[in-house]
N, C-alpha and C positions, 0 to 999 in steps of 0.2 A: 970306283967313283959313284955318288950315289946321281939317280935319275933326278930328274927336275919333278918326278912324281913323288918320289919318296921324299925331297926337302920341303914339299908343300906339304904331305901326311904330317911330319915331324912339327913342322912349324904350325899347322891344325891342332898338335895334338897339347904343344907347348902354349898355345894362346888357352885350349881348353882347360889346361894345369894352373897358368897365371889365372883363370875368369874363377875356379874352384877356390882356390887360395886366398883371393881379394873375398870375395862374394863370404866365404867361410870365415875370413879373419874379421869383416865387417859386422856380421850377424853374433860373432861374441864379442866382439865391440858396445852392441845392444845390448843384449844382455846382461854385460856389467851392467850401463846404463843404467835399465830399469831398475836391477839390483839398487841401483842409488837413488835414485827416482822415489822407489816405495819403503826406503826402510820409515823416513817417517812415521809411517802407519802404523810401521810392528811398533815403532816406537812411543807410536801417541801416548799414553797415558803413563808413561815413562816422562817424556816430559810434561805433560799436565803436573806432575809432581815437581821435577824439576825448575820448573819455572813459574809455578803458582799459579797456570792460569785459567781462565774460565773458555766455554766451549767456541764463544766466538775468536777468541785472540789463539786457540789450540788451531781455528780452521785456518786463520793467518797464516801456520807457519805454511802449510801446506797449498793452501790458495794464492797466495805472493810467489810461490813457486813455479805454479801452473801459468801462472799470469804472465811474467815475465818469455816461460817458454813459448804460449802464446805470443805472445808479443815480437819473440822474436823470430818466428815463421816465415813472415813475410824479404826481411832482410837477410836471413839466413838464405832463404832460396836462392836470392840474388846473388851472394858469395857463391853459393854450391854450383851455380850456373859459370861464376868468373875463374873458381880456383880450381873447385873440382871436390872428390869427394874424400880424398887424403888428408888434406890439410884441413878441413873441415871436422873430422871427427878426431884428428890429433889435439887442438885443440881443446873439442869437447872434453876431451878424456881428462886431460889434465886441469883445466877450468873445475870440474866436478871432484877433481880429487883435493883440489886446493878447497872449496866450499864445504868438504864433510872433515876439512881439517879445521873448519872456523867453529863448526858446528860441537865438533868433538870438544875444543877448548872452551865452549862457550859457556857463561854463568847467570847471564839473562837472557830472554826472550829478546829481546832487540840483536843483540848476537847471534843469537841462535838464526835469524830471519835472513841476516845477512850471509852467512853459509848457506843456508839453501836457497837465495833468490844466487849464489853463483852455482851451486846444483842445477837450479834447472837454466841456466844458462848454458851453460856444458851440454845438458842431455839434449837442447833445443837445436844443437850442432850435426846431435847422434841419428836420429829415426831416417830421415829425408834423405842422408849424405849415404845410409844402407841401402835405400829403396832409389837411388842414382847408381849407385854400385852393381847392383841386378841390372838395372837397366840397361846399364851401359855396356855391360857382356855379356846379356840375352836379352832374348824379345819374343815377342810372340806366347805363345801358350805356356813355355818354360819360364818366361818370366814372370807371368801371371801367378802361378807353383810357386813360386820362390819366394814372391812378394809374403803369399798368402804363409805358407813353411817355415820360413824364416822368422819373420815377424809375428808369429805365434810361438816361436823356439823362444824366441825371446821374451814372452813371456813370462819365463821359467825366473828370470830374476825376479820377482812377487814371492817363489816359494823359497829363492836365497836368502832374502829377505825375512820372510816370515815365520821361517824353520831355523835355517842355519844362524841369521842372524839376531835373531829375537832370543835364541838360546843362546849364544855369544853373550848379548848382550846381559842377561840375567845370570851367567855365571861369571861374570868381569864386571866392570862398570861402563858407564858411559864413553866416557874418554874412549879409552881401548878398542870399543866397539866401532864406534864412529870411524878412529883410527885406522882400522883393520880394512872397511869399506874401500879406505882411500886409498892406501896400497892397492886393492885390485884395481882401482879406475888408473894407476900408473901400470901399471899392467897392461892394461887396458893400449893404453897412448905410445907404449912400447911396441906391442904387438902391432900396431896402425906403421908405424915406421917401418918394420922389417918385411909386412906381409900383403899391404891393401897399395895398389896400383890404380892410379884413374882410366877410364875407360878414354879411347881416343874417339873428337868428333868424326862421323862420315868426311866431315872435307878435310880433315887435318889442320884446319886452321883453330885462329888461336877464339874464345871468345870474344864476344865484344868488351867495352874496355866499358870497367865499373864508375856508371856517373849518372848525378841525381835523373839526367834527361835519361837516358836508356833503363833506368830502372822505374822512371813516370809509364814511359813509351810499353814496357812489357807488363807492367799492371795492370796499365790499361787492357793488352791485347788476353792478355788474362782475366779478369773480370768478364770482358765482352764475352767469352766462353760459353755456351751454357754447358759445356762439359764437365768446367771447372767449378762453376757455380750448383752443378748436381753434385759432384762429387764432396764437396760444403758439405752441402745439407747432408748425405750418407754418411758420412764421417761425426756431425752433429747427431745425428739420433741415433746410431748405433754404441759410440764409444764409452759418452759419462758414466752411464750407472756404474758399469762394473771398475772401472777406473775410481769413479767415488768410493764404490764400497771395500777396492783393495787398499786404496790407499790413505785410507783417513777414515772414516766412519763406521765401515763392515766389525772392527774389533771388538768399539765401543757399543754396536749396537748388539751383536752376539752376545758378549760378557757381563753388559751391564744390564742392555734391557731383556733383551731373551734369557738371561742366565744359564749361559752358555761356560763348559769349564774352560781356561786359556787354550789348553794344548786341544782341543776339540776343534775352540773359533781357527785355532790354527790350520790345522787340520783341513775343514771346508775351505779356508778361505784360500788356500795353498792350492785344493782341489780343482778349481779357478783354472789355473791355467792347465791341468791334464784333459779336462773336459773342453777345455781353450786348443789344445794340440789337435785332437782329435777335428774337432769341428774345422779346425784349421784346412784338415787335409780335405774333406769335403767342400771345404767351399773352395779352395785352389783346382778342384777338380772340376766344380760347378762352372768356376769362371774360364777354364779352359774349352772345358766340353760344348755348355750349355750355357753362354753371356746372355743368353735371350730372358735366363731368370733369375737374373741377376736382382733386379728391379724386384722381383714379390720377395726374394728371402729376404731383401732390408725390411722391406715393410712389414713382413712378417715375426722378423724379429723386434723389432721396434714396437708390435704390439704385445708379442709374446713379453716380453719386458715389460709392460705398463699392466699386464696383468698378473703375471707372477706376484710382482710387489703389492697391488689390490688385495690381492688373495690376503697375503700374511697380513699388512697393517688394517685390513677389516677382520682378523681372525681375533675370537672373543681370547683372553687369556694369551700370554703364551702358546706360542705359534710348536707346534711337535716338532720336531727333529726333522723326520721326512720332509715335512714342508720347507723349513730353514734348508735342506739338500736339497731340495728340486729350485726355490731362490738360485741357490749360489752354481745351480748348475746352468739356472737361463742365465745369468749374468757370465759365467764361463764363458757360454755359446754364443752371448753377446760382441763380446771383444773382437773376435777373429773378423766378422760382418765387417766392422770398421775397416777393415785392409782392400773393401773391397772398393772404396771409394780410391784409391788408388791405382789400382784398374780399369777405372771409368777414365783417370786424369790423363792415363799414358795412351789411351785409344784416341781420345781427342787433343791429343796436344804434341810440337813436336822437341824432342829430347832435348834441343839446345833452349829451350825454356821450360824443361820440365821440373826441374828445382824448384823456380819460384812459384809456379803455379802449385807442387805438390805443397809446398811454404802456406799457400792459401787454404788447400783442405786442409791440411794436417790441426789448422787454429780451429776447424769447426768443431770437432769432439774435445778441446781443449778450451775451447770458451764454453762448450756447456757444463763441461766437469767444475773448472773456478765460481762458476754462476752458481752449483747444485752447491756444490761446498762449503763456501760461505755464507750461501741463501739458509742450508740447513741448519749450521753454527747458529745466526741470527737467530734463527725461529727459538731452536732451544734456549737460547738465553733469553729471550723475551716468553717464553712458557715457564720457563723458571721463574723469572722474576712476578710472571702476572702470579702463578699458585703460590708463592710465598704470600703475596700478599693479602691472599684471602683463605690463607692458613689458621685454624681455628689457637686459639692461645693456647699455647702447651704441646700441641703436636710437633710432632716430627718431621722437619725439612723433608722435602721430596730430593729423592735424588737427580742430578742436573739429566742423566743418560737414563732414565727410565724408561718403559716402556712406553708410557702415556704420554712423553714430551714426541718421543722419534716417531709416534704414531701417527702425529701431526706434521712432525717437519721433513719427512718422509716422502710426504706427498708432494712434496718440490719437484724431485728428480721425475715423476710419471709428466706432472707438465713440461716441462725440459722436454723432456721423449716426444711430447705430441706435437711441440711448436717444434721444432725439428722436424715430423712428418709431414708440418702444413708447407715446410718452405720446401718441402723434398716435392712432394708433391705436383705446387708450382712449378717448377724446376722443371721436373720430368715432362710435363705437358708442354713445354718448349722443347724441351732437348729429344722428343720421338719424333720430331719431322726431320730429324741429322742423320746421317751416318757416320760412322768412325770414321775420321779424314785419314791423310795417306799420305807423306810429308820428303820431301823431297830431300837430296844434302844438305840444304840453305835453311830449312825448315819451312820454306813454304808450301802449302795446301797443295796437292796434286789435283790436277779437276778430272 
């Protein structure tokens, strides 16, 4: 007969098995994700051909994407808080694989937009409902790890994308490739069924029940935050550049204005997320060890970022190689930072409304990535159209992605960066008279 000591070892050991399983099946749940999330990119100029279009309506497809993920943060939270984080990314998976099937079949731009505005509807299920899954079967310094591990693992769909899929795509066609995406996000939605388990509250009850007043009532008490209102703003200046540049602009600006060869811009831009791993694991480390500097790596990287790109788009000519790889490697090192505003949200906030509040950071690096995007699009086509017109009779059209357009429109994303640190800033200079609160079963503030 076993002791009452050994049925507690076992059943320690069996929650630790189920938190592995969930936590592990959740985090390649992301990763498709991203996979679907960035093939656009590989694919920009794939469809610029396909659908005829000019730079601002190429950043549509991708900016309508972002937007509506945006967009749906805020109410996603509130589900992820009511259902849990199961049913949440079953969901996404399948939403996302129906979208890269409209996408695959599609013959115009208008088509086309309506597949990925249900992509990122899908993926807008995915990121928060992983980073509840951590939560909810660790805490403390190991969850800190896992946010930061994790969520840089995933990643690696950029280079699914960029490699596997970009060569699919050029050895088949459209259709097929698109196709192929889709099948793994059912995959995807499979794997959520047999493998990812919700975490249970501390009081075992149920949440509260989903209505327009209790979801007024916890916006509010989320906003009032300044935890949550910091962790905005880090999520805002850390995230966009590199997210713009994987996902829409980085190919064109390699290939066309840098004259970069494809499999090269591939190459770096893939690099992205190894140099993204890596940093990963140091700042999971930072924020376990040392939370007290927390606070200067954002800032620090948020400048190293506004200077990197300085450097190149002031560089006379064609920027060298090394330079273009030290770019793509701050923007690498950029990404991971972003996670870290996620460790700001879970210190001051307590689990039974940490969805919706994580729902509100997560829109900060996702409002500044649609703003950079289609700010950038606009620029270049209004530099297009101004050089044609004072094009001497007889020459040669400029090309829309040259160097000379991105060099200007460029400079978008460095403002993005700084108005980001101004509100970070602000933020922090309220939020150092707090400490991490301490939160009881009910969720209230322990004094």
């Amino acid at each position: 007969m076993k002791t009452i000591w050994q049925v507690a070892d076992e059943t320690k050991q069996m929650k630790r098995t189920s938190g592995l399983i969930a936590v592990g099946a959740s985090a390649l749940t992301y990763l498709i994700a991203v996979t679907q999330r960035s093939t656009m990119g590989s694919a920009s100029l794939a469809a610029a051909d396909r659908f005829h279009t000019n730079a601002e309506q190429l950043a549509s497809l991708a900016v309508l994407q972002i937007f509506v993920y945006a967009l749906m943060q805020v109410p996603v939270g509130f589900l992820l808080d009511r259902f849990g984080a199961r049913a949440l990314l079953l969901f996404g998976a399948f939403t996302m694989a129906s979208g890269q099937i409209v996408v695959a079949f599609s013959v115009s731009l208008d088509q086309a937009i309506i597949g990925r505005l249900l992509v990122g509807l899908g993926d807008a299920f995915t990121f928060i409902s992983m980073i509840r899954v951590i939560n909810g079967w660790y805490s403390g310094r190991k969850a800190s790890q896992l946010q930061q591990w994790l969520g840089n693992l995933g990643q690696l769909g950029q280079v699914l994308s960029a490699v596997p899929f970009a060569t699919f795509l050029a050895l088949t066609d459209w259709q097929t490739a698109f196709l192929g995406v889709s099948a793994a996000s059912v995959f995807a939605g499979l794997l959520v069924v047999v493998a990812v388990r919700n975490e249970r509250l501390p009081t075992g009850e149920r949440p509260s029940a989903l209505s327009f007043a209790n979801m007024r009532t916890q916006f509010s008490m989320n906003m009032a935050n300044a935890g949550t209102r910091f962790a905005f703003w880090v999520h805002f200046s850390t995230q966009s550049a590199a997210t713009v540049f994987a996902l829409l602009w980085g190919f064109p600006f390699l290939e066309r204005a840098e004259a970069i060869d494809k499999p090269l811009a591939s190459a770096l831009i893939s690099s992205m997320v190894f140099v993204g791993i890596a940093a990963g694991l140091f700042y999971g480390w930072l924020c376990g060890a040392k939370p007290h500097l927390r606070y200067r790596l954002v800032v620090s990287v948020a400048f190293t970022i506004s200077a990197a790109w300085a450097i190149v788009l002031l560089w006379p000519g064609v920027a060298p190689l090394w330079m273009l790889a030290t770019l793509v490697a701050v923007l690498g090192g950029a990404g991971p930072a972003s996670m870290i505003a996620f460790d700001f949200s879970k210190a001051y906030t307590p689990i039974q409304r940490l969805g919706s509040a994580n729902g509100i950071v997560n829109i900060g690096g996702f409002l500044a990535t649609l703003t950079t995007m289609f700010l950038v699009g606009v620029a270049l086509d209004l530099l297009h159209t101004f050089r044609l017109s004072v094009l001497p009779a007889g020459s040669a059209p400029p090309d829309l992605y040259d160097l000379t357009s991105f060099r200007i429109a460029m400079w978008i994303q460095i403002a993005v960066v700084l108005l980001g640190l101004l509100g970070l800033r602000r933020e922090h200079a309220i939020l150092k008279n707090f400490e991490p609160a301490s939160f009881n079963a009910e969720g209230q503030v322990v004094q």
